[in-house]
TORPA-4810 file (N, C-alpha, C, O; in nm, 3 decimals):
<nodes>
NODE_1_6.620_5.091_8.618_6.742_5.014_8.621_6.827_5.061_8.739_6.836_5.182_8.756_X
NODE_2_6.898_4.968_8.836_6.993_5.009_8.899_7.131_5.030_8.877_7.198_4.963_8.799_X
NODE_3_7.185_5.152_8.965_7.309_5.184_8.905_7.389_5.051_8.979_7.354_4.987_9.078_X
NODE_4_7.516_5.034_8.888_7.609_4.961_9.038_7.685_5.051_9.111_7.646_5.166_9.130_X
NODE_5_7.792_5.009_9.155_7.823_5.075_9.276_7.933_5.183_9.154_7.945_5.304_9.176_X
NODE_6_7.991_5.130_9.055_8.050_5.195_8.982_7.979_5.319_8.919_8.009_5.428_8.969_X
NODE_7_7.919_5.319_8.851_7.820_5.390_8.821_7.781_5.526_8.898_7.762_5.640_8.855_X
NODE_8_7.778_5.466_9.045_7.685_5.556_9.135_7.865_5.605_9.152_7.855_5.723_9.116_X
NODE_9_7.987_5.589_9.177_8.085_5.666_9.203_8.136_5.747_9.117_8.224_5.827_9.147_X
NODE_10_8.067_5.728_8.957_8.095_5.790_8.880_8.032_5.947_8.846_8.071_6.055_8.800_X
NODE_11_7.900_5.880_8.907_7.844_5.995_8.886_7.780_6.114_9.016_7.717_6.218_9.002_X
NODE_12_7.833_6.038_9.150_7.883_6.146_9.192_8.013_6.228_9.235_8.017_6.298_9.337_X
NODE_13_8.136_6.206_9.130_8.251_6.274_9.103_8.177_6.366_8.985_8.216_6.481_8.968_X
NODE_14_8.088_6.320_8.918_8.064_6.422_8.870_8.005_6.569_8.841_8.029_6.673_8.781_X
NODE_15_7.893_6.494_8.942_7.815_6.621_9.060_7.943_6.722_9.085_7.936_6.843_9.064_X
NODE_16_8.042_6.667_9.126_8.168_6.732_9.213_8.197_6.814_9.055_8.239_6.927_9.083_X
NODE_17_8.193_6.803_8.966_8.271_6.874_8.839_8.151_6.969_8.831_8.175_7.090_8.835_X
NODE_18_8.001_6.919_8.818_7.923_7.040_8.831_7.783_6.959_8.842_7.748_6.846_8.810_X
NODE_19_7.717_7.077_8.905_7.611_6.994_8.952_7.496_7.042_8.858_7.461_7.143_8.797_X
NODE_20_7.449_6.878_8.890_7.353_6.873_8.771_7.396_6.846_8.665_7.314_6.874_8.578_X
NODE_21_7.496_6.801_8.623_7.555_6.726_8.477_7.510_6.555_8.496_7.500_6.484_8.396_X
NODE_22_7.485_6.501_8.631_7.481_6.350_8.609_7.393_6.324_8.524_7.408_6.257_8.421_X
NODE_23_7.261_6.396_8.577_7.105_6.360_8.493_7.092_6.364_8.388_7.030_6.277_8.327_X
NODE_24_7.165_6.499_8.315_7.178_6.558_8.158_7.264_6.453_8.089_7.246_6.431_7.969_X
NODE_25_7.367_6.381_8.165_7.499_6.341_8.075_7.393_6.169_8.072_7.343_6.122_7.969_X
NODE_26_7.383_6.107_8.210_7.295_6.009_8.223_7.245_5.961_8.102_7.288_5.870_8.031_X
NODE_27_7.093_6.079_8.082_6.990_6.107_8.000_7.050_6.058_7.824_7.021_5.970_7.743_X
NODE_28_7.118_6.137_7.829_7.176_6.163_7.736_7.225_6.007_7.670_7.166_5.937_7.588_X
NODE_29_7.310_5.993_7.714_7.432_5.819_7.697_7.275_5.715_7.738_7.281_5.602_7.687_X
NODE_30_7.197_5.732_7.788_7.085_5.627_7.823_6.992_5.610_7.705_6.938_5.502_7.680_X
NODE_31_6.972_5.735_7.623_6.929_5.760_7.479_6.981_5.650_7.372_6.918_5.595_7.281_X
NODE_32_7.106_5.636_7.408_7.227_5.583_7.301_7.208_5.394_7.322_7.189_5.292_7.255_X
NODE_33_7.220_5.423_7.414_7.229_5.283_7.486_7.235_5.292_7.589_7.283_5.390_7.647_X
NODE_34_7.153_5.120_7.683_7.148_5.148_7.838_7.311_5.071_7.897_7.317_5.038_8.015_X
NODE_35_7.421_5.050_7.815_7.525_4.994_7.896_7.608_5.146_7.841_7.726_5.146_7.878_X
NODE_36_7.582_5.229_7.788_7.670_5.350_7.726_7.719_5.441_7.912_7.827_5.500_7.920_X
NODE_37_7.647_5.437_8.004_7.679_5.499_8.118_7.739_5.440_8.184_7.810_5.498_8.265_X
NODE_38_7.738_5.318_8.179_7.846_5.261_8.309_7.982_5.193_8.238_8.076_5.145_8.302_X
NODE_39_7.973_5.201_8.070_8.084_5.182_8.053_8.179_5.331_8.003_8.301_5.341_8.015_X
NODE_40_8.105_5.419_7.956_8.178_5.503_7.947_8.226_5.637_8.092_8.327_5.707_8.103_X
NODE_41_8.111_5.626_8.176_8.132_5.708_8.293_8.222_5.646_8.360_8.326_5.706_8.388_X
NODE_42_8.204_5.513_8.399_8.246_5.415_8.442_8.381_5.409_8.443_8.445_5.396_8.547_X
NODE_43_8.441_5.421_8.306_8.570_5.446_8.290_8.625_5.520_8.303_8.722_5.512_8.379_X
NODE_44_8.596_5.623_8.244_8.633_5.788_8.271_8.626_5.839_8.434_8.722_5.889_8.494_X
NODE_45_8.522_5.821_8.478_8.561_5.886_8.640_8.559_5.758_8.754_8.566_5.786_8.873_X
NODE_46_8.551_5.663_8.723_8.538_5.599_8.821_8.705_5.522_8.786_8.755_5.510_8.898_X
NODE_47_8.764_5.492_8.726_8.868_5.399_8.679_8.982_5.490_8.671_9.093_5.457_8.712_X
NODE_48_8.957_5.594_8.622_9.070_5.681_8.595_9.066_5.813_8.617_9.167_5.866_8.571_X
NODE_49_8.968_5.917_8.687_8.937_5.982_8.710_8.967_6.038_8.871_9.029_6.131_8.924_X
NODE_50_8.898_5.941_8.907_8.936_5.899_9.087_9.040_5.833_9.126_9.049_5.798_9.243_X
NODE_51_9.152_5.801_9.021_9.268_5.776_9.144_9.346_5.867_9.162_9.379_5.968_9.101_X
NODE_52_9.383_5.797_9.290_9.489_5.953_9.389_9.593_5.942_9.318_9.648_5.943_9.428_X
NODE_53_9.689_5.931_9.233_9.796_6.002_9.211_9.789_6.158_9.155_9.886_6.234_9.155_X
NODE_54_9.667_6.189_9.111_9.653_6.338_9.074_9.560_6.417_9.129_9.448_6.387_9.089_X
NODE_55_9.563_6.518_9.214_9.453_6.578_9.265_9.339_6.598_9.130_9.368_6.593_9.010_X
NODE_56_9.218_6.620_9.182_9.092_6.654_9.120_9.130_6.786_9.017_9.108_6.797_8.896_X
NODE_57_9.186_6.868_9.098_9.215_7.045_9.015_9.271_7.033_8.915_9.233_7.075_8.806_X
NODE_58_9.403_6.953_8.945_9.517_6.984_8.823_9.479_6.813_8.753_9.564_6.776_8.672_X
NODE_59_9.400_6.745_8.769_9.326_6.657_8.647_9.237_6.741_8.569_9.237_6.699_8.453_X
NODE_60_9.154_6.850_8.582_9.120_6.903_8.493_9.151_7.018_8.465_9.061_7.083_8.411_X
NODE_61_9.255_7.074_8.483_9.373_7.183_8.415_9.403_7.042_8.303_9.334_7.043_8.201_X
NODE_62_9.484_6.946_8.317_9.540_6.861_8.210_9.397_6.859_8.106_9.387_6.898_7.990_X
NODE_63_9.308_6.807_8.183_9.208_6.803_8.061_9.103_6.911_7.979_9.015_6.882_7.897_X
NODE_64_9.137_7.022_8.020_9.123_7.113_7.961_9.236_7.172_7.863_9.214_7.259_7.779_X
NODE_65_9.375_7.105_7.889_9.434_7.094_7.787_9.446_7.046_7.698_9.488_7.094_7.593_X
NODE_66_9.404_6.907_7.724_9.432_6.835_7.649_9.283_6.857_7.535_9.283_6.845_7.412_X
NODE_67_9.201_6.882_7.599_9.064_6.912_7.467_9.104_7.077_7.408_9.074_7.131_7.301_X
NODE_68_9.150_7.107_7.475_9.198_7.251_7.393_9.294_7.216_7.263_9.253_7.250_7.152_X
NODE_69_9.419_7.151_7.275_9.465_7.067_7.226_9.421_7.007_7.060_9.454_7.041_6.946_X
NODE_70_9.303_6.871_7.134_9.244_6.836_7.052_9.207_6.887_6.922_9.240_6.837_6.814_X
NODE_71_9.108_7.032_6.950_9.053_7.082_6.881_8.906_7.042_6.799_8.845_7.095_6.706_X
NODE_72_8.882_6.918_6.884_8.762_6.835_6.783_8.664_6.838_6.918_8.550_6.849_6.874_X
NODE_73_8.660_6.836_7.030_8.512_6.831_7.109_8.459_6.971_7.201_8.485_6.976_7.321_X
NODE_74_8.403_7.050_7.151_8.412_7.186_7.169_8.330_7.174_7.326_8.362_7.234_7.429_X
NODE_75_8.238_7.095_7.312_8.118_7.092_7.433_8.191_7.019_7.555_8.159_7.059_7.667_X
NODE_76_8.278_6.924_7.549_8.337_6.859_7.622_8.447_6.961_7.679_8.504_6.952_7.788_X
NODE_77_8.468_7.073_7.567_8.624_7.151_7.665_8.564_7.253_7.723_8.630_7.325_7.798_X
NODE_78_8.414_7.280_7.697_8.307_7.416_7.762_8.276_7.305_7.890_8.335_7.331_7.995_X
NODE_79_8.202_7.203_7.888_8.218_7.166_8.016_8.334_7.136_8.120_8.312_7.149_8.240_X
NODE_80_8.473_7.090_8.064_8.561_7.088_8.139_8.618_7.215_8.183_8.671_7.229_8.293_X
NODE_81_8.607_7.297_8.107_8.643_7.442_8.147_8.549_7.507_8.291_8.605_7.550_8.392_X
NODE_82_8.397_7.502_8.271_8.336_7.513_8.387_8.385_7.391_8.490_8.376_7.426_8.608_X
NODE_83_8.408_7.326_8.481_8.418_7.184_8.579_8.604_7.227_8.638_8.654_7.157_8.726_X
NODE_84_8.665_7.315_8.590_8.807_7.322_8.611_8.756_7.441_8.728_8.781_7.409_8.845_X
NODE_85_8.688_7.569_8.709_8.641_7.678_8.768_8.608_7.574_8.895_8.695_7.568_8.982_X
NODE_86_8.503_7.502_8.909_8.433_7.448_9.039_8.533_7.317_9.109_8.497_7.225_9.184_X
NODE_87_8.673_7.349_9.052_8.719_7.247_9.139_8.850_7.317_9.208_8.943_7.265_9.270_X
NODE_88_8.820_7.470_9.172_8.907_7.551_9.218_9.022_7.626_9.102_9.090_7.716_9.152_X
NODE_89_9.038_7.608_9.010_9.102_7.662_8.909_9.108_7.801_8.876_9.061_7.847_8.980_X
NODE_90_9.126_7.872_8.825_9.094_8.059_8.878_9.116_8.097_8.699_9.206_8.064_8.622_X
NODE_91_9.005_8.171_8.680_9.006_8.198_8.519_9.131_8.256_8.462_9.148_8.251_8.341_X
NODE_92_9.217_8.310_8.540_9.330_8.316_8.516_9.424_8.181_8.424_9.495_8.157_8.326_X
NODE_93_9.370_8.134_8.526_9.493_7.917_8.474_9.438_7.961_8.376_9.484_8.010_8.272_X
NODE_94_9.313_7.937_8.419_9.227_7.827_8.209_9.282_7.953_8.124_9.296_7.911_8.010_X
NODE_95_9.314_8.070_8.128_9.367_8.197_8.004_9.465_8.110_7.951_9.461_8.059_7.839_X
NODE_96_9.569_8.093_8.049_9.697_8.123_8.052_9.759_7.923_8.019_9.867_7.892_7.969_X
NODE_97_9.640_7.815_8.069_9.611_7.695_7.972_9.622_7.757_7.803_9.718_7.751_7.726_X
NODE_98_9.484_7.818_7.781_9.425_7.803_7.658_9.600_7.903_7.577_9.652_7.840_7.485_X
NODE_99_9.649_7.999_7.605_9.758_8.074_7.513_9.822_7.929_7.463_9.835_7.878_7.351_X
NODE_100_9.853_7.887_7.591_9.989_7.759_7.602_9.967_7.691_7.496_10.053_7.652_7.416_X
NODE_101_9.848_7.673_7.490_9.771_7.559_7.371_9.834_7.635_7.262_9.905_7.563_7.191_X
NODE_102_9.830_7.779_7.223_9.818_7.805_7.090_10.038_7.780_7.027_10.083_7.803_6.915_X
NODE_103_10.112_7.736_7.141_10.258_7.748_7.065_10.248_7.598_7.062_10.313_7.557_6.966_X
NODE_104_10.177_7.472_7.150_10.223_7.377_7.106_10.108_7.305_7.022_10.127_7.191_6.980_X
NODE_105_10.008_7.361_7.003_9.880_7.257_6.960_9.833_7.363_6.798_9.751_7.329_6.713_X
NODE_106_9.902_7.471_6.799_9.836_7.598_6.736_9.792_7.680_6.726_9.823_7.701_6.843_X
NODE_107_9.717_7.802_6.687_9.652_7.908_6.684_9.514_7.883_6.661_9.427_7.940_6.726_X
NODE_108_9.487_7.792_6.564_9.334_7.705_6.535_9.285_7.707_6.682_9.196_7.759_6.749_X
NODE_109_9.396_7.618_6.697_9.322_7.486_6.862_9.259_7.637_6.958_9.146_7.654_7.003_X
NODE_110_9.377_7.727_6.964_9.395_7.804_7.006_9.229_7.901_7.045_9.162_7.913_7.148_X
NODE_111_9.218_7.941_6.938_9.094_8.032_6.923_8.980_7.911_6.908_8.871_7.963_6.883_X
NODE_112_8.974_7.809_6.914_8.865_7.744_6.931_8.839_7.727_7.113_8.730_7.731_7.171_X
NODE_113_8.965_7.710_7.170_8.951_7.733_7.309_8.905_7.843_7.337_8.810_7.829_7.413_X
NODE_114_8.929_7.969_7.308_8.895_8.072_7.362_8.776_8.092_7.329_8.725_8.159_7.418_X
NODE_115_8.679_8.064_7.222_8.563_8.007_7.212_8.438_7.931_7.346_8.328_7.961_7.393_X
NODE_116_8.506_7.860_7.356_8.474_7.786_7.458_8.487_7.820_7.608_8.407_7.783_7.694_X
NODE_117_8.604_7.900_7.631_8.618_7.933_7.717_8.528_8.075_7.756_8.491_8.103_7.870_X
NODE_118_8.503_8.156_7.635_8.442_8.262_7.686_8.271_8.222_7.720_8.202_8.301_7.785_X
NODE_119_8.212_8.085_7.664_8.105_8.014_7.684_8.095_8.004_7.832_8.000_8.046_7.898_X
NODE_120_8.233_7.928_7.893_8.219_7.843_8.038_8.187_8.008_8.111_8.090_8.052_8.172_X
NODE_121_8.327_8.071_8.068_8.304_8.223_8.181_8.172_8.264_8.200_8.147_8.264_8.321_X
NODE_122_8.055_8.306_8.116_7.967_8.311_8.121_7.855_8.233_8.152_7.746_8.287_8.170_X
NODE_123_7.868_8.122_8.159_7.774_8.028_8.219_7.823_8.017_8.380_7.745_7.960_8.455_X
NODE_124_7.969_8.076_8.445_7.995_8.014_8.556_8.000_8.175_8.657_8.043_8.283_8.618_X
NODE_125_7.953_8.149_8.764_7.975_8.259_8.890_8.061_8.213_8.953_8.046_8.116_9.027_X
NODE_126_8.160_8.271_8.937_8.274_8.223_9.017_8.376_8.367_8.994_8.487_8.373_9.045_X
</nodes>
């Protein structure tokens, strides 16, 4: 199947978050269904991901808050956490993100980030 042009911009912003996630994430959503990648990548980095009003870095500082936050997608805040590291973020932020989380989101949210976060540290050289 060919990608469209959406598709193909989606997924290499995502290379840019870490490489080697297109194929795995691809793979993955292509399992589910074959329109699951270009409408959900599609949206996410190509629609709202990539526009300039927010640099790349501090879009995923926010979204590592905001899944810290959450508290419900643990794999999604371990990858955004590595993907925050490779877009320049300094394990310092993501600490000092994940506390922040624990006065307005909780202590739960809290230690489920740090969870996650001690996952990304270790999976990332940086």
């Amino acid at each position: 199947m060919t990608r469209s042009a959406r598709l193909a911009q989606a997924m290499d912003l995502l290379e840019q978050l870490e490489g080697g996630a297109p194929a795995k994430v691809e793979a993955n959503l292509d399992a589910f269904s074959p329109d699951a990648a270009e409408l959900v990548l599609g949206y996410a980095f190509t629609d709202i991901v990539s526009r300039k009003g927010i640099d790349l870095r501090t879009r995923e500082m926010l979204t590592v808050a905001m899944l810290a936050a959450m508290g419900t997608a643990p794999g999604q805040l371990e990858f955004h956490i590595r993907a925050a590291l490779n877009t320049g973020v300094t394990r310092e932020e993501v600490i000092e993100i994940i506390l922040q989380v624990s006065v307005y989101a909780g202590v739960p949210a809290c230690m489920n980030a740090i969870k996650a976060a001690k996952s990304a540290f270790a999976a990332c050289i940086v």
